[in-house]
C-alpha positions in Angstrom: 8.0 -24.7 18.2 5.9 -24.5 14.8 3.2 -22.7 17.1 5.6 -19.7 17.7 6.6 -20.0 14.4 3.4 -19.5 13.5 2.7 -16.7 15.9 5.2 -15.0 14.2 3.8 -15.4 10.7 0.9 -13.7 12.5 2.6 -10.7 14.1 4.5 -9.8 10.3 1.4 -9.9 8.7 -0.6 -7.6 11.6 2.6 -5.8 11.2 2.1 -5.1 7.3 -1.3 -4.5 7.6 -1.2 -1.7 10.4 1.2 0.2 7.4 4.3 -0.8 10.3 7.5 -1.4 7.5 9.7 -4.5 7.6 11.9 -4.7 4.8 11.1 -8.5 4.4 9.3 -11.0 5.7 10.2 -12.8 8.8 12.9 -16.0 8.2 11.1 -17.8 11.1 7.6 -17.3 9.1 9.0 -18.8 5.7 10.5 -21.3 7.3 7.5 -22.8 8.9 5.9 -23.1 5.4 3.1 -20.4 5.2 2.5 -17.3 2.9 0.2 -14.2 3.2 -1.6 -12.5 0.3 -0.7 -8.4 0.7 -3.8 -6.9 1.6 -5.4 -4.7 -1.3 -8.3 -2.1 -0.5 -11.3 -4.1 0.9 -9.6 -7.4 0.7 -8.5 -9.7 3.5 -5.3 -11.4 4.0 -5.0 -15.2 3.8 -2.6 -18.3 4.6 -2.2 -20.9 3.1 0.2 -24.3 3.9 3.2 -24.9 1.6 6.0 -27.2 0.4 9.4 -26.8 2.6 11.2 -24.0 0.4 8.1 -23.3 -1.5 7.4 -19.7 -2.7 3.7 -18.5 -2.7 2.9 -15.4 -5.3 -0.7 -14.7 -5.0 -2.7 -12.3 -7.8 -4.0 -9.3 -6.4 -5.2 -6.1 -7.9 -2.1 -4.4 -5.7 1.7 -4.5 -5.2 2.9 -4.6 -2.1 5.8 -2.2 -1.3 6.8 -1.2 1.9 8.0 1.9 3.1 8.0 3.4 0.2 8.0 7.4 0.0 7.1 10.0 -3.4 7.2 13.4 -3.7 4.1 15.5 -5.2 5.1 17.2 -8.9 2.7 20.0 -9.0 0.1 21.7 -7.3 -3.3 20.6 -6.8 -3.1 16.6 -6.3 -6.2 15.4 -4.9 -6.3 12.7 -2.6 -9.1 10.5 -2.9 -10.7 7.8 -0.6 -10.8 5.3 -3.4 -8.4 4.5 -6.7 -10.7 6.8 -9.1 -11.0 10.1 -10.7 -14.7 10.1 -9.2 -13.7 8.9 -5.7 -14.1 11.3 -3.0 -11.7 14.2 -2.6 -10.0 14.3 0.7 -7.4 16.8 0.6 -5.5 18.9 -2.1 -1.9 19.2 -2.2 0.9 20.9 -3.2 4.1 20.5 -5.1 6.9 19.3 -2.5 4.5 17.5 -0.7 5.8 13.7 0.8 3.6 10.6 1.0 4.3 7.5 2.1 2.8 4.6 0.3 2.0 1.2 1.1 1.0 -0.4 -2.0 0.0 0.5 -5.7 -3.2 -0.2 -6.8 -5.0 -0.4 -10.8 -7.3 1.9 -10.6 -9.8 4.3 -12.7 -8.1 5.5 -15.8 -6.7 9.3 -15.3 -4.8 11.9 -17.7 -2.2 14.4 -16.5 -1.7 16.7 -18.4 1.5 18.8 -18.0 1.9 17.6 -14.4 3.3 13.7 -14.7 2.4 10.9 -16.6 -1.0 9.4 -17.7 -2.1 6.1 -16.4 -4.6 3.7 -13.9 -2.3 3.0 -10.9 -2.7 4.7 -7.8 -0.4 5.1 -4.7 -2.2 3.7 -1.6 -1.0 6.1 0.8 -0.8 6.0 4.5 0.9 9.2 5.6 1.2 13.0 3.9 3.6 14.9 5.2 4.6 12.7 8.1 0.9 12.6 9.5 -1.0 9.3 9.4 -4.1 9.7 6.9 -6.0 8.3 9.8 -5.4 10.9 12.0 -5.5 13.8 9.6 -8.5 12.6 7.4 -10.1 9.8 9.4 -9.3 7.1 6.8 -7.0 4.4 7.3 -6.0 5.4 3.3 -6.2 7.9 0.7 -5.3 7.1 -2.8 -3.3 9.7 -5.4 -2.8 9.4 -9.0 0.6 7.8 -8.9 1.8 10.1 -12.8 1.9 12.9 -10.1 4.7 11.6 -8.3 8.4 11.4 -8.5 
């Protein structure tokens, strides 16, 4: 029984980490007393054993959220293959534009001007306009400015 608990724990956390959403981590996983880190950029996933009941909040330079979705503000977001102003561009888009986002990350500090709001976190972004950014840029991720959003 704890084994397929345990296999479980496993499958929600390839799960998460393959940008699939769940709303919330599987009961059968908590219940068998293990946690998972999110996964930031470059970072692996861990488990670790518990208490019975015991919650696990691990530091990381991201925040997990799943199936999240924002809208581009203005024209001429770049998307970037790291969190930074200097990163390399990937694409340019426009106003209107939908990305879904796994995760926010503290990034490079950046200024926006007219368009949003001024700040270091960037949306770790998985999809633009309903296309995975693997299969449209070759990158698992891209990362946007997240002031430029609503």
């Amino acid at each position: 029984m704890r084994r397929r608990l345990i296999l479980v724990g496993v499958l929600a956390m390839a799960l998460a980490a393959c940008g699939g959403s769940s709303s919330s981590a599987s009961p059968s996983a908590s219940d068998s007393g293990l946690s998972s880190a999110s996964p930031s950029s470059g970072a692996s996933s861990s488990t670790k054993p518990l208490a019975s009941g015991q919650a696990s909040v691990a530091p990381s330079a991201s925040t997990a959220v799943s199936g999240s979705t924002a809208t581009a503000s203005c024209d001429g977001i770049t998307l970037r293959k790291q969190a930074s102003s200097s990163g390399a561009k990937v694409k340019v888009i426009t106003s209107g534009t939908a990305v879904h986002y796994v995760a926010t990350v503290t990034g490079t500090s950046y200024t926006a001007g007219s368009c949003g709001t001024s700040g270091n976190t960037w949306l770790k972004i998985d999809k633009v306009a309903g296309k995975t950014a693997k299969s449209a840029y070759g990158v698992q991720y891209v990362y946007a400015a997240q002031g430029f959003f609503q």
